[in-house]
Backbone bond lengths (Angstrom), bond angles and torsions (degrees), N, CA, C in turn:
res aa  C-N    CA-C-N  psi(-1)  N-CA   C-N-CA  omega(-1)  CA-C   N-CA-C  phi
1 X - - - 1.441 - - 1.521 109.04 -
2 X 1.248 111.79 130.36 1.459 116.44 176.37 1.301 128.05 -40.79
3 X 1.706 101.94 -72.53 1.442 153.06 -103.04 1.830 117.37 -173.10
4 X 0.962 100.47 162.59 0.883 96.87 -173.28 1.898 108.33 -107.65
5 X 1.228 120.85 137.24 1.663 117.66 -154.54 1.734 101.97 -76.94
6 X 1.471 100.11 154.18 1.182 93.29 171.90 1.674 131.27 -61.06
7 X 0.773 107.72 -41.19 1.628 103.02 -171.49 1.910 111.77 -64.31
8 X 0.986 111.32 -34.33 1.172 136.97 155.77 1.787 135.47 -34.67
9 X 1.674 94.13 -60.35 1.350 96.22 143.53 1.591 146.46 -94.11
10 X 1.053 116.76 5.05 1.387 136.53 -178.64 2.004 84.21 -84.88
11 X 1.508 126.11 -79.22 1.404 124.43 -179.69 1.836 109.93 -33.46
12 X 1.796 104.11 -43.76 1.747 99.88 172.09 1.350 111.88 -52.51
13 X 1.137 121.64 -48.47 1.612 127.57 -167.25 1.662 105.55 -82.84
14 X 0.776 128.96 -43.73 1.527 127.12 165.82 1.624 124.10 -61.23
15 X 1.328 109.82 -17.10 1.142 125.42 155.70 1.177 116.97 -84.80
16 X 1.428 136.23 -43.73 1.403 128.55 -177.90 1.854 110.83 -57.21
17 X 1.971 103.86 -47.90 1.188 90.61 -161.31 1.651 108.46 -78.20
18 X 1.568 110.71 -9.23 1.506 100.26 174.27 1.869 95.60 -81.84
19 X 0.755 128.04 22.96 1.756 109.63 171.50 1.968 93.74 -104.40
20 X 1.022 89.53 -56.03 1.684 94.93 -176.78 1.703 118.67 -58.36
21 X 1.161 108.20 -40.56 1.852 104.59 155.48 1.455 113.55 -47.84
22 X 1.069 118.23 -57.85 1.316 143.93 -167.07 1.832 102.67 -60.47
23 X 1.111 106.79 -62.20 1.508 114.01 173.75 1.552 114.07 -41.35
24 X 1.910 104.33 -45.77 1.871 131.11 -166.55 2.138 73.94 -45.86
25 X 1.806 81.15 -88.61 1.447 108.88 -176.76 1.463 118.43 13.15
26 X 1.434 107.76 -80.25 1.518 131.94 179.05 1.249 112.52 -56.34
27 X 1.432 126.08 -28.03 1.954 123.75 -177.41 1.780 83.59 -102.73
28 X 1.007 127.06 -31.17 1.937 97.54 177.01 1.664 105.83 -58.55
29 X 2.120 107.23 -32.63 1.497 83.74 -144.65 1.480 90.66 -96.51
30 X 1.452 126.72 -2.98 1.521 120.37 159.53 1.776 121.29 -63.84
31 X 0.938 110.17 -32.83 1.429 123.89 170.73 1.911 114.33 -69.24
32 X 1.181 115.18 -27.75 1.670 123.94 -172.99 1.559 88.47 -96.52
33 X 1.623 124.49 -35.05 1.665 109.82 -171.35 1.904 95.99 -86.47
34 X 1.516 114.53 12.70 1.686 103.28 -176.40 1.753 77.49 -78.79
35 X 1.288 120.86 -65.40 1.455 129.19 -168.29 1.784 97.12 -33.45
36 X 0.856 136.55 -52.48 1.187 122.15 -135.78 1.963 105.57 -80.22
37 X 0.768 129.41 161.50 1.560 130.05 -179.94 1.449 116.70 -130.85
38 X 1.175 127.60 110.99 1.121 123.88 -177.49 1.566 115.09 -65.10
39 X 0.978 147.14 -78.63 1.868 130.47 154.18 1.825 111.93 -69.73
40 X 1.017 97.74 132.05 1.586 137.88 -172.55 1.743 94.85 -92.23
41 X 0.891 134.36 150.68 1.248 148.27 -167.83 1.644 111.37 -157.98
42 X 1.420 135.72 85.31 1.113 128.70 -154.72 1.782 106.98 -143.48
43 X 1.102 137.16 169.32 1.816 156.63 -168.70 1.216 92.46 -121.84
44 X 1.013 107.90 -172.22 1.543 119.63 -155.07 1.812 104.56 -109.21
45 X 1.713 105.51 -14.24 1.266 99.80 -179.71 1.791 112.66 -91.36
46 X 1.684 101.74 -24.85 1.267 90.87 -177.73 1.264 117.59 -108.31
47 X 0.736 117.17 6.96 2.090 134.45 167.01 1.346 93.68 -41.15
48 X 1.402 129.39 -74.62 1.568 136.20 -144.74 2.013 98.16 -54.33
49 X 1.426 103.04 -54.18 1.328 125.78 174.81 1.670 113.75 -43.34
50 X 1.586 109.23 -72.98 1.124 113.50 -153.04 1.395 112.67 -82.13
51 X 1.773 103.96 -17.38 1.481 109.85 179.11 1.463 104.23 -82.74
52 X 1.057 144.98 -28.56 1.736 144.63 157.63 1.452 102.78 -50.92
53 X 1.079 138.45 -55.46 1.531 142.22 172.10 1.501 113.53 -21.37
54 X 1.888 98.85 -76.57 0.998 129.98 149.23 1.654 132.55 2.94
55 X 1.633 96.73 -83.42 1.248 114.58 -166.17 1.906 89.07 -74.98
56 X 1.313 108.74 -55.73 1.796 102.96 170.01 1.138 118.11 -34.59
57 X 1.183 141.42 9.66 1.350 126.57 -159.61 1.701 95.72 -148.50
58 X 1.213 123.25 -29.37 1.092 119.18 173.71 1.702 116.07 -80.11
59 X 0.914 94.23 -15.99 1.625 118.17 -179.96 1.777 107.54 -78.85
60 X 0.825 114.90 -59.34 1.920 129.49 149.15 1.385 101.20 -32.66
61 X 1.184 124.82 -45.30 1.656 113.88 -156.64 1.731 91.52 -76.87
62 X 1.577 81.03 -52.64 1.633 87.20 -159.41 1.519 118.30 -51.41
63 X 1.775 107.45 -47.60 1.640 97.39 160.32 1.659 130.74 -44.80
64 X 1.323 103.72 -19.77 1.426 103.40 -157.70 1.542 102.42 -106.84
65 X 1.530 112.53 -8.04 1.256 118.09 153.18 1.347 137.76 -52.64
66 X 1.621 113.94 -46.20 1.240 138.82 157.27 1.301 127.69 -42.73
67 X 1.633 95.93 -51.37 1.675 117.18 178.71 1.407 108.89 -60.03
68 X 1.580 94.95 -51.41 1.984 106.87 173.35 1.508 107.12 -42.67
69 X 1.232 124.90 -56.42 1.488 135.30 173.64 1.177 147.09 -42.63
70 X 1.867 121.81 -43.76 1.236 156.14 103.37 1.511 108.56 12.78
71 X 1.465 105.75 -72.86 1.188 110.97 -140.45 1.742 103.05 -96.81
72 X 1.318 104.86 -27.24 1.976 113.73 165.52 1.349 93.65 -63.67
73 X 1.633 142.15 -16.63 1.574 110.51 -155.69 1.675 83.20 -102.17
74 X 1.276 105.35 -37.34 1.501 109.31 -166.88 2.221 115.86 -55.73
75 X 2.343 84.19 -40.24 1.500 67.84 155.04 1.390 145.79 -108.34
76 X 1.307 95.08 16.34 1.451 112.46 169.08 1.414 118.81 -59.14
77 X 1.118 126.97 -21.83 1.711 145.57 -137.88 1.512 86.30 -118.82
78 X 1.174 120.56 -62.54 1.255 126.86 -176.97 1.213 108.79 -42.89
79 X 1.672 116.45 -83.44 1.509 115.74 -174.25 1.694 99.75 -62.01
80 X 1.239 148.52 24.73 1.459 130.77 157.55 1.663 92.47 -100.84
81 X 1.587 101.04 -34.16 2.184 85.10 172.05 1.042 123.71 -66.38
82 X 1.657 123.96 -32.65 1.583 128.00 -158.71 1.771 87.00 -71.99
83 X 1.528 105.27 -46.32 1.616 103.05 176.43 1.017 135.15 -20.81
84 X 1.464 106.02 -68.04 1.094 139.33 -174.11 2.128 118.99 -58.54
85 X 1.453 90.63 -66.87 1.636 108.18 152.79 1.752 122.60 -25.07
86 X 1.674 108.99 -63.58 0.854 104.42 155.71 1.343 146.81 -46.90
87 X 1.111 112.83 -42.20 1.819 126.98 179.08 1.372 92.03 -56.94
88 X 1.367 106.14 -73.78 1.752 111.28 174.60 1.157 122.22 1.56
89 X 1.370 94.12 -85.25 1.649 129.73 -168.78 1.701 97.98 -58.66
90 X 1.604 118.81 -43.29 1.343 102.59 174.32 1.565 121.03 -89.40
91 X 1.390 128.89 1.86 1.131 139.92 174.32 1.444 105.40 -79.37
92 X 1.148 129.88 -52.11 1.738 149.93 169.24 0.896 101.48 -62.70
């Protein structure tokens, strides 16, 4: 075998860039949970403010939790195809 087959590398590369989104993903949403505070400590003037902040931001996580989720299964699937491909390709 030369080379590496086509179908094979197209699943490598589709796997790489879902690992590297995926990687982005996880340092935005570690960086948005530095913001976040588990008890809030607030007066009566900045409550209205900081608790909208707050709740905005937990709301971000939570979408981006999902997204985090999505995107591990999607490359999970991948590297079990490139796997798979391979055996193939070296079984054939």
């Amino acid at each position: 075998m030369g080379g590496i087959q086509a179908p094979l590398s197209y699943l490598l590369i589709a796997c790489g860039v879902a690992t590297t989104v995926l990687i982005v993903l996880v340092i935005y949403g570690n960086s948005l949970s530095v913001r976040e505070e588990d008890q809030i400590y607030l007066n009566k003037g900045d409550e209205a403010m900081m608790a909208a902040d707050q709740r905005t931001l937990v709301g971000k996580m939570d979408r981006l939790e999902k997204v985090i989720f999505a995107l591990a299964v999607i490359a999970g699937i991948l590297v079990v195809a490139s796997t798979a491909a391979w055996i193939w390709i070296g079984l054939k």
